[in-house]
N, C-alpha and C positions, 0 to 999 in steps of 0.2 A: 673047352675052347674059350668059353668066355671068359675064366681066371686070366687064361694067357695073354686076352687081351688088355684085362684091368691092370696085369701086373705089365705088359711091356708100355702102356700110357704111362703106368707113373713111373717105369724106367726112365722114357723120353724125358717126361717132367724134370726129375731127378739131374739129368743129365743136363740139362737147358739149363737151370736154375744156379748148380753149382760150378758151373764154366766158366774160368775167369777170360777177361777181356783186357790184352794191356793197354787201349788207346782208347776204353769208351765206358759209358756206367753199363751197370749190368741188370741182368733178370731181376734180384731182389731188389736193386733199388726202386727195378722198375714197378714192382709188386709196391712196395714200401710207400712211394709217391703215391701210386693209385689209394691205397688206405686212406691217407693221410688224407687225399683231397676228398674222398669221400667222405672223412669223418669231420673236416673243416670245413665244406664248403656253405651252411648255413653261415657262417660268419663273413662271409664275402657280404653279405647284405648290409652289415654293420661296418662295416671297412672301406667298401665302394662310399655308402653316404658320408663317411667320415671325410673319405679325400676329396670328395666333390665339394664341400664343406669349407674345406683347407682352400680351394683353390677357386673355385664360384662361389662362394658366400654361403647362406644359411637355405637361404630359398630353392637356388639350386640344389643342394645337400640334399633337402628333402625330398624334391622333385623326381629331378633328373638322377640323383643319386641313389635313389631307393630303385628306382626303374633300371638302374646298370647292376645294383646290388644283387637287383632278382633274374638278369640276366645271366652274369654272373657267375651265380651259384648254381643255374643249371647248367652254364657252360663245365665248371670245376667238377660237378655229380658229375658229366656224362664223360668226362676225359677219366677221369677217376675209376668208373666200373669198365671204360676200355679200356684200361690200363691194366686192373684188376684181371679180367680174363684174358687178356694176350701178351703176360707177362712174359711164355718162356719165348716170343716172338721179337726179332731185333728189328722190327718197324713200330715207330720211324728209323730210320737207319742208326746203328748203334743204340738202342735205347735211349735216343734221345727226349726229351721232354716237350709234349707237345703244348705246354704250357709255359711259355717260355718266363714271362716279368710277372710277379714270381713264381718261379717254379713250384714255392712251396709258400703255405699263405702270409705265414710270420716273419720268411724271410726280409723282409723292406719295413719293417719295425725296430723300433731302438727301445732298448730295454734298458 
């Protein structure tokens, strides 16, 4: 009894994951962001002070910016492991990204 359940879970899984969507992102990307922010969100700290920096001067950079930096990165950790465990799930509605400016952390950088 309990194989059938392990095995119809990661049916469902299976199922969720590889179904495409033609007018929205999907399960994996939704997976894919959560990683990502999980494994970038340290860097929010350095990033936040950088643009406070840019735009309030030095002081603030250091200040206010390290305190939004460390805000932040818990906000990016915690969107991240809920992203992570409620992948095959289409809330927000279509997989959308609750993280919206940037979605993803490198995006708003010029290379």
């Amino acid at each position: 009894m309990r194989n059938k359940l392990i095995v119809g879970v990661i049916a469902v899984l299976l199922m969720a994951c590889f179904t495409q969507n033609a007018y929205c992102d999907d399960a994996l990307k939704k997976l894919g962001r959560g990683i990502a922010n999980v494994g970038t969100c340290p860097l929010e700290l350095f990033l936040q002070a950088s643009n406070v920096n840019k735009t309030d001067g030095p002081v603030a950079g250091f200040t206010y910016g390290i305190l939004k930096g460390f805000a932040m990165t818990g906000w990016r950790l915690a969107v991240g492991v809920y992203e992570i465990i409620s992948f095959p799930v289409p809330f927000p509605k279509d997989y959308a990204p609750i993280i919206k400016d940037p979605e993803f952390i490198f995006e708003d950088m010029n290379w």
